[in-house]
PLY file of the C-alpha trace (Angstrom):
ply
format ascii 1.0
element vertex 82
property float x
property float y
property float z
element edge 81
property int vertex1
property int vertex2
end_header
-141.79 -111.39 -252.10
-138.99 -111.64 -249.62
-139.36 -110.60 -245.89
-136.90 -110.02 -243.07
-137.85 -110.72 -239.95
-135.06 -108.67 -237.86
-134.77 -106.97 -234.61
-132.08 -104.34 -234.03
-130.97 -103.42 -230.80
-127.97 -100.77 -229.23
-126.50 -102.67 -227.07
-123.01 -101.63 -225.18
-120.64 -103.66 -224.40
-119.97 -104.69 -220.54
-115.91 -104.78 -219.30
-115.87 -107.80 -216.74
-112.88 -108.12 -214.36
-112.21 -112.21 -213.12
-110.05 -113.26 -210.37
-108.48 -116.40 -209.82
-106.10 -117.84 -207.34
-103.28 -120.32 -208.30
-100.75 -121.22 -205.67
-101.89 -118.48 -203.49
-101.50 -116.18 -206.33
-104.36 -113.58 -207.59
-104.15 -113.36 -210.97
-106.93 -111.23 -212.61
-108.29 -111.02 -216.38
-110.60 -108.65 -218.30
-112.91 -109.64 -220.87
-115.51 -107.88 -222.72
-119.41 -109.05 -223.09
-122.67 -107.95 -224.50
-126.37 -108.87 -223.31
-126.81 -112.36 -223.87
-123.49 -113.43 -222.77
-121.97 -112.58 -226.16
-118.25 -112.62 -225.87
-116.50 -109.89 -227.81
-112.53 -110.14 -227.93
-110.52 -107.44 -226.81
-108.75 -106.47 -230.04
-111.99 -105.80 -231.36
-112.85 -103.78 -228.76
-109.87 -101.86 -229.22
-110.46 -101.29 -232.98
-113.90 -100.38 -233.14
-115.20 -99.13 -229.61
-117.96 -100.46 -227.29
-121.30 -99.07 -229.06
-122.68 -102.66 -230.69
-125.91 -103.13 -232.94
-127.40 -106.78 -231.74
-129.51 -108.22 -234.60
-131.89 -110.98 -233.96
-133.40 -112.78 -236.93
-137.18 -114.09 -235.68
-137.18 -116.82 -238.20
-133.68 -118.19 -238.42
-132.87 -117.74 -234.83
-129.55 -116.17 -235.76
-127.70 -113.48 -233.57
-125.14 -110.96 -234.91
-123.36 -108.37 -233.39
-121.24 -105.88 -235.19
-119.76 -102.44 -234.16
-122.31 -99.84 -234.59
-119.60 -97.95 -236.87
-119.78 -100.95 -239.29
-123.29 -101.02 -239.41
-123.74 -97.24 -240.35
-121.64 -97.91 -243.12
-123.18 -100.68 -244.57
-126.40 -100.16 -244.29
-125.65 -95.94 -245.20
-124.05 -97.50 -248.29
-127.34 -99.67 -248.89
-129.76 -97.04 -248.70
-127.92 -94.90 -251.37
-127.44 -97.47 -253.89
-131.35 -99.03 -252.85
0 1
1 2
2 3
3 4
4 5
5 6
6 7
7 8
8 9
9 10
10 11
11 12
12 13
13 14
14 15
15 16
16 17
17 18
18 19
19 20
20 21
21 22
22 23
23 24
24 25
25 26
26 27
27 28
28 29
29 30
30 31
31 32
32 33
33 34
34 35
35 36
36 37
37 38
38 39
39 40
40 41
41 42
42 43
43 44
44 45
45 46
46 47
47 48
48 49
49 50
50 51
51 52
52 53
53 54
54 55
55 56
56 57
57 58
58 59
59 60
60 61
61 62
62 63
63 64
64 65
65 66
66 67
67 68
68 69
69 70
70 71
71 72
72 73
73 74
74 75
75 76
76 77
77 78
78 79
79 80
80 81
């Protein structure tokens, strides 16, 4: 008998603006984060939105995040064929 341990959780992702001076310039960056400090690059972003699904394996101590888009489809595609 094989159990999952997992925890799924929304998450949304978090638009953070840096600032940094070089030569008495201000140059500023964007990058994109969930909870957890999870760095998410920005084409990504782009492609599939900010709605995430965070999933947390108890046992293995793994973290994924995927787009929430993604995950309906897989797991829509799981429960028809299951």
């Amino acid at each position: 008998m094989e159990r999952k341990i997992e925890r799924v959780r929304d998450a949304h992702v978090r638009e953070v603006v840096g600032k940094k001076v070089v030569k008495d310039k201000l140059y500023t960056y964007t990058y994109y984060t969930l909870p957890l400090n999870i760095y998410i690059p920005k084409h990504v972003i782009h492609r599939y939105g900010k709605d995430y699904v965070v999933i947390i394996n108890s046992e293995t101590g793994e973290i994924r995040a995927m787009p929430k888009k993604l995950y309906e489809e897989k797991y829509k595609k799981e429960e028809v064929k299951g």
